[in-house]
Kinemage of the C-alpha trace (Angstrom):
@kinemage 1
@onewidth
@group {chain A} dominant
@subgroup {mainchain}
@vectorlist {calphas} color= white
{ca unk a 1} P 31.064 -9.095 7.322
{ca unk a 2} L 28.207 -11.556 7.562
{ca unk a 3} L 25.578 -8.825 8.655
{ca unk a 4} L 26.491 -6.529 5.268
{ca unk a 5} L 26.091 -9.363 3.538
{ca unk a 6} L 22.605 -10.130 5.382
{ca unk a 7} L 21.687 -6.214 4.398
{ca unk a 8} L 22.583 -7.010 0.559
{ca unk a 9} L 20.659 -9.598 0.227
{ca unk a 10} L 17.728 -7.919 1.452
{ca unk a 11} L 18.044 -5.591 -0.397
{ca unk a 12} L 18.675 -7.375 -3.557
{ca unk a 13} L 15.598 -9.414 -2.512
{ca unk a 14} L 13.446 -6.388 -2.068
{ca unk a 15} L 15.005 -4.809 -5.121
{ca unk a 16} L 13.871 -7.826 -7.134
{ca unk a 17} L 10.034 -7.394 -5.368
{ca unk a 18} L 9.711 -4.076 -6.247
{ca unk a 19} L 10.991 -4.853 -10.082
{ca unk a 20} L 8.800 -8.017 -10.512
{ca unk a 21} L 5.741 -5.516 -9.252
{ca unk a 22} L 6.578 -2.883 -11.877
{ca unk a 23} L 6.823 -5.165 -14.529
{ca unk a 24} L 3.277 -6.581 -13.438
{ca unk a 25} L 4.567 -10.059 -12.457
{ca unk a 26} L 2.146 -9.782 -8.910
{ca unk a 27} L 2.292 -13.140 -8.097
{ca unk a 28} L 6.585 -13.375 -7.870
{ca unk a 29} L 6.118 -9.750 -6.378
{ca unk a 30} L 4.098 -11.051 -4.109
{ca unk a 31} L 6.512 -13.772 -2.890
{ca unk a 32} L 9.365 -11.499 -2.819
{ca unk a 33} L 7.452 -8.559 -0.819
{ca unk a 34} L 5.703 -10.238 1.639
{ca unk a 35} L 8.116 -10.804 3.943
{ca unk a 36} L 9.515 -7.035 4.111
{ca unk a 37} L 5.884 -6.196 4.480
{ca unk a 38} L 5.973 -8.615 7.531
{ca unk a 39} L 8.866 -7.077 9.097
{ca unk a 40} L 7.240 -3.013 8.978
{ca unk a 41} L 8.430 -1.917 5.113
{ca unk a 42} L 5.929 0.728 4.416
{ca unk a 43} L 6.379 0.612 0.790
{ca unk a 44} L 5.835 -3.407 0.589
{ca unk a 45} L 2.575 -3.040 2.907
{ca unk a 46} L 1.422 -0.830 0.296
{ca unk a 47} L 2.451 -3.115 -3.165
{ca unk a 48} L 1.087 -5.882 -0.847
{ca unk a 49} L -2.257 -3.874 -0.312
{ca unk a 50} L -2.754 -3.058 -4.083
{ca unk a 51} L -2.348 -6.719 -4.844
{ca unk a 52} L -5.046 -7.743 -2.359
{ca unk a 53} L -7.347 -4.543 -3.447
{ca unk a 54} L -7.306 -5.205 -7.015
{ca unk a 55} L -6.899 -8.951 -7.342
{ca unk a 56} L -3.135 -8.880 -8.689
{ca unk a 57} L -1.251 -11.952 -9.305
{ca unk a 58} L -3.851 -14.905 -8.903
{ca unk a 59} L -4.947 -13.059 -5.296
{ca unk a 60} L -8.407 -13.144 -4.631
{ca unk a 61} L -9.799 -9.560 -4.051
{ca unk a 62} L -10.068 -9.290 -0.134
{ca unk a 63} L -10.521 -5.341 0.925
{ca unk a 64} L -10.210 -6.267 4.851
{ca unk a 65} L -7.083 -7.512 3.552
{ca unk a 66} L -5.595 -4.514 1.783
{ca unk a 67} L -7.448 -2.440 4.417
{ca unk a 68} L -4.662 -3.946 7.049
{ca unk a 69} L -1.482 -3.623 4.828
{ca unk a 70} L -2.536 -0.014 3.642
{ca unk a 71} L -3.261 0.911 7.504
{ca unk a 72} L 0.036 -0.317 8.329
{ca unk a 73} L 1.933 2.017 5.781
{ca unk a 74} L -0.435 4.557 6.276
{ca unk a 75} L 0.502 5.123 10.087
{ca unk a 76} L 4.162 5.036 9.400
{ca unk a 77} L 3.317 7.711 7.038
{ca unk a 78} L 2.833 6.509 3.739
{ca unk a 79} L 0.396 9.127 1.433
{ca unk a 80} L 0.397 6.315 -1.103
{ca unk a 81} L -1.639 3.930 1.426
{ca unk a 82} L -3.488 6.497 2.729
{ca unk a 83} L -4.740 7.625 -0.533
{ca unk a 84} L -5.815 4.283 -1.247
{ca unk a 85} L -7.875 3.721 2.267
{ca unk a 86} L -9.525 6.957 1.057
{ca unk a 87} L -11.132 5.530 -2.193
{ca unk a 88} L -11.871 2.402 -0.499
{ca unk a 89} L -13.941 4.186 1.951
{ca unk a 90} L -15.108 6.384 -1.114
{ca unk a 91} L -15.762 3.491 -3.242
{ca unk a 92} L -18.154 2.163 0.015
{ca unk a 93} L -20.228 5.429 -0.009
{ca unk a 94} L -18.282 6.963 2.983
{ca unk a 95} L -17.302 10.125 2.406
{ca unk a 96} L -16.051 11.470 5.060
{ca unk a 97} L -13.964 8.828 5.771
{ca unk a 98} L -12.920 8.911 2.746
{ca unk a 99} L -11.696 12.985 3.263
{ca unk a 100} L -10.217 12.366 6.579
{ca unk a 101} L -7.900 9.492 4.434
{ca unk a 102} L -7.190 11.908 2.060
{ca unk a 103} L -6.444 14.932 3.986
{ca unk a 104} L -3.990 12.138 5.979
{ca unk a 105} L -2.291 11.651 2.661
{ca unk a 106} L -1.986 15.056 1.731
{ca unk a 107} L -0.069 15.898 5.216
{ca unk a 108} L 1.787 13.399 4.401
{ca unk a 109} L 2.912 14.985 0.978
{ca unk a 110} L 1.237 12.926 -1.504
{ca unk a 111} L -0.680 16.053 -2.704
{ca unk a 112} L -2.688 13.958 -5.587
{ca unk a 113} L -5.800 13.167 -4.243
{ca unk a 114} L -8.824 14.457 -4.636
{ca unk a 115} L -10.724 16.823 -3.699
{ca unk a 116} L -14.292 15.909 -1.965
{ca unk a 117} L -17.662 18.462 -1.695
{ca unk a 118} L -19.200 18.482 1.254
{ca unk a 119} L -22.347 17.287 1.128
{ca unk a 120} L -25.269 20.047 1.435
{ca unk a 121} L -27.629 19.219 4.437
């Protein structure tokens, strides 16, 4: 009995997390996600990420930051978090990193991204 209950509560508490982040209340989000992002939850390493890439809830933009969290979800197989790296590295000038994140995502079904010329040498 006592382990269901541990399950609901997690999941309540991850339920609230993932509310409080789509009603754009980062900084409760924040408190409420970071410890399922601890424990492996792809989908809180990624809400965790975009709050460290963009600056959400009072965080102070740190990229090498999001850059872990989005890694994270990214090799469990998360096309969200790869589809971020990829704009980081396209926002830094990198290209082909950029691609290779992308092309990641895209295997991994999220089938949004876009679409990068090569470069003519």
């Amino acid at each position: 009995m006592g382990r269901n209950r541990t399950v609901k509560t997690r999941s309540d508490s991850y339920q609230k997390g993932v509310r409080a982040f789509r009603a754009k209340n980062y900084a409760a989000a924040h408190g409420l996600l970071l410890r399922f992002a601890e424990e492996g939850d792809d989908e809180a390493q990624t809400m965790i990420g975009s709050m460290y890439q963009l600056g959400l809830g009072g965080l102070q933009v740190d990229e090498n930051e999001a850059c872990k969290w989005y890694l994270l979800a990214s090799e469990k197989g998360n096309g969200v978090a790869s589809n971020n790296l990829g704009t980081m590295a396209l926002m830094r000038g990198d290209s082909e990193e950029a691609e290779r994140y992308y092309q990641t995502a895209r295997n991994q079904g999220f089938l949004h991204t876009p679409l990068i010329q090569a470069k003519s040498r």
